[in-house]
RODO-2510 file (C-alpha; in nm, 4 decimals, decimal comma):
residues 107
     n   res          X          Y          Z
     1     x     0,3695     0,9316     0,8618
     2     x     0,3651     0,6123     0,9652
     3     x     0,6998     0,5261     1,2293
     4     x     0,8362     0,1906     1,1860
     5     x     0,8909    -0,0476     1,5119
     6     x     1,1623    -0,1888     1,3468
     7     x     1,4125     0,0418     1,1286
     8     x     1,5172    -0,1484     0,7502
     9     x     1,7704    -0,0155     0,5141
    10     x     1,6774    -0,0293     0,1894
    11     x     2,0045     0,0431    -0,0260
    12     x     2,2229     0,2671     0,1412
    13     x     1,9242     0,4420     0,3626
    14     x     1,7679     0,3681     0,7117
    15     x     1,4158     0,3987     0,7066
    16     x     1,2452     0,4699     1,0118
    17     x     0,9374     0,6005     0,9023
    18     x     0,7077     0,5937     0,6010
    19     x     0,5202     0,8247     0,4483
    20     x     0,1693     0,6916     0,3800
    21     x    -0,0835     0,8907     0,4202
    22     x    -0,4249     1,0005     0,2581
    23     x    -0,2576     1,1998    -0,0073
    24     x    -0,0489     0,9163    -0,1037
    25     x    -0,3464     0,6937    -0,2132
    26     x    -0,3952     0,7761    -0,5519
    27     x    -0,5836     0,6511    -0,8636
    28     x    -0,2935     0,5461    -0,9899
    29     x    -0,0927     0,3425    -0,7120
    30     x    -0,4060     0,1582    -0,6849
    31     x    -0,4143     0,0286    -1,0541
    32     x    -0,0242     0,0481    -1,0520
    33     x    -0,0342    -0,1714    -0,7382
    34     x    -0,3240    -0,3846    -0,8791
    35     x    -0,1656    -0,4733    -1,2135
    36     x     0,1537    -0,5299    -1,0264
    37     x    -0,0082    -0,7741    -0,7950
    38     x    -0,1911    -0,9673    -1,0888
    39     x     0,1143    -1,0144    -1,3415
    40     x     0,3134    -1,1195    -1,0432
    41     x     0,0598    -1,4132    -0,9647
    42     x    -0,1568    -1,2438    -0,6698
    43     x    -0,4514    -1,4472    -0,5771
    44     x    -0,7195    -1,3561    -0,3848
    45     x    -1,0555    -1,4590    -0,2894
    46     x    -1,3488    -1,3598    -0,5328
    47     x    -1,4549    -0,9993    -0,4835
    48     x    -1,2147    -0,9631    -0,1821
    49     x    -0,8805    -0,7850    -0,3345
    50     x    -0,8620    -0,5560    -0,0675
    51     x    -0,8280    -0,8174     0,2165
    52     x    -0,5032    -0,9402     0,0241
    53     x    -0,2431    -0,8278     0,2668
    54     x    -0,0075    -0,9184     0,0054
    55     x    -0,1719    -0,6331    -0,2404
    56     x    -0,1963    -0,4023     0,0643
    57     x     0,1883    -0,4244     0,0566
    58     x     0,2181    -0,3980    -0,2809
    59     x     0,0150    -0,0265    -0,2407
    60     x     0,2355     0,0738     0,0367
    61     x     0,5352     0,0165    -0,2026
    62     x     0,3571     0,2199    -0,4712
    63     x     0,2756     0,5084    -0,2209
    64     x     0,6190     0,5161    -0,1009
    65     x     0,8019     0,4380    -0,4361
    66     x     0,9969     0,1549    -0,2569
    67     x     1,0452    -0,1701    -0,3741
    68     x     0,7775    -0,4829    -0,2707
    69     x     1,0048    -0,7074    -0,2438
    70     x     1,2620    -0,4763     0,0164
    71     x     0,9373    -0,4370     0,2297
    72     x     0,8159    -0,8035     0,2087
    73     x     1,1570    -0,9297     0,3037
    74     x     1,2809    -0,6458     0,5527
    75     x     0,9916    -0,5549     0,7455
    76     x     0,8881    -0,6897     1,0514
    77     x     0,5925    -0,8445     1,1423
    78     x     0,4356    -0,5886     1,3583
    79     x     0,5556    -0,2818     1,0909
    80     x     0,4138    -0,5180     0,8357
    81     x     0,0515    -0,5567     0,9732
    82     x     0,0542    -0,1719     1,0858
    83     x     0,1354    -0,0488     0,7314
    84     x    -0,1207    -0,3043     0,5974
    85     x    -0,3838    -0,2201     0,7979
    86     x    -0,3636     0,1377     0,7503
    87     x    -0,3766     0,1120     0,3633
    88     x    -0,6768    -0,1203     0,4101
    89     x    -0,8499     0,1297     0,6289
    90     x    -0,8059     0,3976     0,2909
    91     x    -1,0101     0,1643     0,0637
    92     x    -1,3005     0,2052     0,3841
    93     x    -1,5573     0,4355     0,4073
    94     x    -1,5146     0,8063     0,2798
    95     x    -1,1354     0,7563     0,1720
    96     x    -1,2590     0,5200    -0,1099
    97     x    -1,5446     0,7410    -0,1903
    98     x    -1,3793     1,0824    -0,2166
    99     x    -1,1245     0,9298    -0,4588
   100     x    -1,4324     0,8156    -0,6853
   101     x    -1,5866     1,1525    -0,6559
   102     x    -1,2628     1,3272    -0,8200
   103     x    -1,2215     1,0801    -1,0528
   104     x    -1,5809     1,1508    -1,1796
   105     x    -1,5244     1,4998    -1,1403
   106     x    -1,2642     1,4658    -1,4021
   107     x    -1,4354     1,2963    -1,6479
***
């Protein structure tokens, strides 16, 4: 769980904390999240769609089944680059390539 600096109401809820964790990153919240991003007009640099902390946000949304748009325009700043930067740190390292394995496993 991830507990916000800043508290945002999103409907008729308070949300003070987030859920996005390790389980949360799926298969499909990343393409969900990436086809989001793309038919929306996301831009990013060649190779780099990971470093957009635009499509960071739009994973968190997917992982928490909230709204982009309620977190890009009620979060704070500091909430904002917290719940970015730990969705960047899943697509690092062993997160990334744990998800691969299963997918493969499946096949």
């Amino acid at each position: 769980m991830l507990k916000l600096a800043t508290p945002i109401t999103i409907g008729e809820k308070t949300i003070t904390e987030l859920d996005i964790t390790e389980s949360k990153f799926t298969a499909g919240v990343i393409i969900d999240a990436e086809k989001e991003f793309l038919v929306t007009g996301g831009i990013f640099p060649t190779g780099q769609l990971e470093e957009s902390k635009a499509f960071l946000l739009y994973v968190a949304a997917k992982m928490t089944e909230y709204n982009y748009n309620d977190f890009r325009d009620k979060l704070s700043g500091k909430d904002f680059l917290a719940i970015t930067s730990r969705v960047r740190g899943f697509f690092s390292g062993s997160a990334v390539e744990d998800l691969i394995s299963k997918i493969l496993e499946k096949q």
